[in-house]
N, C-alpha and C positions, 0 to 999 in steps of 0.2 A: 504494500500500500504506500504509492507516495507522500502523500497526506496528511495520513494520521485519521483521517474521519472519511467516512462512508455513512451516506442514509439510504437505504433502503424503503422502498416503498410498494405499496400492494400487497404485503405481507398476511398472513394468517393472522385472525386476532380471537385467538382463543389462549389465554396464557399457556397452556404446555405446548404450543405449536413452537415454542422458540427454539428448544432443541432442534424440531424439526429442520427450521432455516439453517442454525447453527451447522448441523451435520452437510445441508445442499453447499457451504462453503467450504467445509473442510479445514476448519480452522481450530482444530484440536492439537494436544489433547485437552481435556477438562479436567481443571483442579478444582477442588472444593475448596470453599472458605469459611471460616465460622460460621457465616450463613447460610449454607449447602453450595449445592452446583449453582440454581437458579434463586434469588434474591429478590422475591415479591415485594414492590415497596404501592404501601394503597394512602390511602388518609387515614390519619387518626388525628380525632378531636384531642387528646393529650397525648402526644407522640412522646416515644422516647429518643427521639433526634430528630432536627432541621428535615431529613430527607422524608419524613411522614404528614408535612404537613405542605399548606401551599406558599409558603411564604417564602423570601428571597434565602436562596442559600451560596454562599459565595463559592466562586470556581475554586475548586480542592482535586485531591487525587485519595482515593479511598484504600482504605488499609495502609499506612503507613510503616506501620509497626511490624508488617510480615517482613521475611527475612526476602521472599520471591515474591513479590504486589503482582496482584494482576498486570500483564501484558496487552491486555485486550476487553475492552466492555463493550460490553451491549443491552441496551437502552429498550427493550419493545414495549410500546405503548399501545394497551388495547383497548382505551377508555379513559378517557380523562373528561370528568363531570364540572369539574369545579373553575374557578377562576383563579391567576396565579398560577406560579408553581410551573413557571417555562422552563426549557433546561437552555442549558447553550454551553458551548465549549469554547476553547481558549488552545492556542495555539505555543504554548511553555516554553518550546523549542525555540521558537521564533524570538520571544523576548530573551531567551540568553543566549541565544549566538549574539542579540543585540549589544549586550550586559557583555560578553563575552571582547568584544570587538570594542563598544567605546569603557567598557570599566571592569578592565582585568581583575582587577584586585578584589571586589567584589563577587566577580564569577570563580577565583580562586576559592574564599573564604565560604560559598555556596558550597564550590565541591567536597572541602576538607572538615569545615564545622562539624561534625555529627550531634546532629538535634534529636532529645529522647520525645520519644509520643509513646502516650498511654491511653486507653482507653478501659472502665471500667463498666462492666456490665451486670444484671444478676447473675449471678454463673461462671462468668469468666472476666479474666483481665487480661489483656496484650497490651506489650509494649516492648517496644523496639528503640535503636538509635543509628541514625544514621542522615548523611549527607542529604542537603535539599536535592541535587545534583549528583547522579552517579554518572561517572564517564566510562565508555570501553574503549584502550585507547585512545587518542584525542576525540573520540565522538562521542555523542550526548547518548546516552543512552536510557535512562530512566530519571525522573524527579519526583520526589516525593513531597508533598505541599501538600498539610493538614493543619492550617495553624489551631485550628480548634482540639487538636489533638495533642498540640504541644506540651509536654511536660516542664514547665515553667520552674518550677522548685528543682526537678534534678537537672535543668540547663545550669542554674545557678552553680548546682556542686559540683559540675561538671567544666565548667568554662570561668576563667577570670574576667574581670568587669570588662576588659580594653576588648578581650575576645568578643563577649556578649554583644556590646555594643554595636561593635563593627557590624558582627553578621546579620545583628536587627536590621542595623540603616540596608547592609545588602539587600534582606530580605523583603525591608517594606521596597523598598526601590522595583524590585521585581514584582511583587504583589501590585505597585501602582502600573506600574506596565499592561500588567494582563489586565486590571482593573480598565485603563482607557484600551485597549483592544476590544473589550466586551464593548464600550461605552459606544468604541464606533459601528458595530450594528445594532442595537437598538434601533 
């Protein structure tokens, strides 16, 4: 995929048909996540996170804290009742080749910082740490951006002031980036 994104359209809309298209592409194999194979997200009046209800949730990258994030989502909408609740994606790549090109030092402190994320569930706790920026050889290979998941207390124990700092300013830097890329389609 040159891209990064593909929509799809004419699809089956009965929620177990996803497998079905999944398999007509051939884009396995399928790993399970704490949430199984397939990840039903509906409305709920008291969600237990942003992605259950319709209100704005800002561009992220889900599961952080795995050691292998998913490579690949897929999104099938078979109904959507309500108002709100649009999705839209962001192109991460794009803003740090930017980052990359006019502010090394920033895109450095992206690759090497590793940021703990944690998430607490009934049940279960994951948490991980690692790089906004994973590189394979010089290319970009994966980012992980959750700041809702960031583990704020073990950054502190984990990183001196001058470090924290820095990689904040990197981070918001890149966060406003994708923020005005969103801003220009609307």
């Amino acid at each position: 995929m040159q891209y990064g994104l593909a929509l799809l359209t004419n699809t089956p809309n009965q929620p177990d048909d996803l497998m079905k298209v999944l398999d007509s592409l051939e884009v396995g194999p399928y790993w399970k996540s704490l949430f199984g194979l397939l990840s039903r997200v509906s409305y709920q009046s008291d969600p237990v996170n942003q992605s259950f209800n319709n209100q704005y949730l800002s561009a992220h990258t889900d599961m952080p804290y795995y050691t292998q994030t998913p490579s690949v989502y897929f999104f099938h909408c078979v109904a959507n009742e309500l108002d709100g609740g649009e999705s839209f994606w962001v192109d991460s790549f794009s803003a740090l080749q930017h980052i990359r090109t006019e502010q090394p030092e920033m895109f450095q402190l992206l690759a090497s910082v590793k940021v703990p994320f944690r998430q607490y569930r009934v049940g279960w706790h994951m948490a991980g740490s690692y790089p906004t920026i994973e590189l394979m050889g010089d290319d970009l290979y994966r980012v992980r951006d959750c700041s809702f998941v960031i583990d704020n207390f073990q950054f502190v124990k984990d990183h001196d002031a001058v470090t924290r700092a820095a990689w904040w300013e990197a981070y918001n830097y890149l966060r406003a980036m994708m923020t005005n890329l969103i801003d220009l389609f609307r």
